[in-house]
N, C-alpha and C positions, 0 to 999 in steps of 0.2 A: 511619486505615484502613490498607491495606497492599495488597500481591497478595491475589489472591483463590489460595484453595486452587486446586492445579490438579485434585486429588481420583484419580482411576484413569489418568489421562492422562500417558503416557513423554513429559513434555516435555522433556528435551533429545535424546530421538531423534528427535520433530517439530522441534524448533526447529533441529535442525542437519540438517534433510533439502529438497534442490532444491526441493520445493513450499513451504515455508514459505519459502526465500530468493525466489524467485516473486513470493509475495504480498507479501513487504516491500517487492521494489524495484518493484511495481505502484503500492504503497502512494507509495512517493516519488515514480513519476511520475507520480500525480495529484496531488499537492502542486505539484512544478514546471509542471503545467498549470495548477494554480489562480495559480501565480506568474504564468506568462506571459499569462496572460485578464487579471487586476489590471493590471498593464505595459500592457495594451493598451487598458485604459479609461482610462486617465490618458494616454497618448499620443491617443486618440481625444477628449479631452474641449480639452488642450490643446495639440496639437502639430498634426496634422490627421488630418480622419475616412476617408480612407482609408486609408491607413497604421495607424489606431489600430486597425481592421476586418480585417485582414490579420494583426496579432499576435492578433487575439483569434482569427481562425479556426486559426491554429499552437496555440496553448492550446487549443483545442479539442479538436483534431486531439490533442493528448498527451493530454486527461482521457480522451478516450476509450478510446484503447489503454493506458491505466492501469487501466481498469474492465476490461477484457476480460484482462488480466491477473491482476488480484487477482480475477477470478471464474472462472478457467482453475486461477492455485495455489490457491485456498481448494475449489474443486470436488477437489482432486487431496488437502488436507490431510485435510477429511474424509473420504475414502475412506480414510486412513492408519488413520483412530480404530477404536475397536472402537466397536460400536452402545450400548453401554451407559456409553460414557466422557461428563465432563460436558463436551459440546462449546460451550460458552457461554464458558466462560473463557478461549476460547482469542481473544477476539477483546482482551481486558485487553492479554495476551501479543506477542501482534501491533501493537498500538500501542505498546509499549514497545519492540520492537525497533526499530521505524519509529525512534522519538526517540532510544532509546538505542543503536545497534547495536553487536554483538557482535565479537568479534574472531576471525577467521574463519582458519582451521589450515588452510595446502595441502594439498588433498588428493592 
């Protein structure tokens, strides 16, 4: 399989624009939240269950301001698009950057 065509869609003037970097580093801190929840069920299971309840609400605390993130740039990327571009692909795009990131030129 491969990318998926991007079809009508100027992806690298989305991909190199404030709302798509937004939604990647949303993207990453709800990854580092689902780290810090994990870390705090295993400290909760064997180290003690206060303590293990406390990193899980820190982990929390990050997935959430992660989702409010990636639905603040993903709300801001689709307003980018034109109504008629294939807005689906761009979610392929978007986890490739998460894993793969770019190398990013001072602006």
């Amino acid at each position: 399989m491969g990318f998926v065509d991007s079809g009508s869609i100027d992806l690298p003037k989305i991909r190199h624009s404030s709302a798509w970097r937004l939604t990647v580093w949303g993207l990453r801190l709800e990854g580092l939240g689902l780290l810090v929840m994990l870390s705090g069920l295993f400290v909760d299971v064997l180290v003690a269950r206060s303590v293990g309840i406390s990193i899980k609400v820190v982990g929390l605390i990050c997935m959430a301001i992660g989702i409010l993130i990636i639905l603040v740039g993903a709300f801001a990327v689709y307003r980018q698009l034109d109504a008629g571009s294939a807005r689906s692909d761009l979610s392929h795009w978007l986890i490739a950057d998460v894993i793969h990131p770019q190398q990013q030129s001072p602006i």
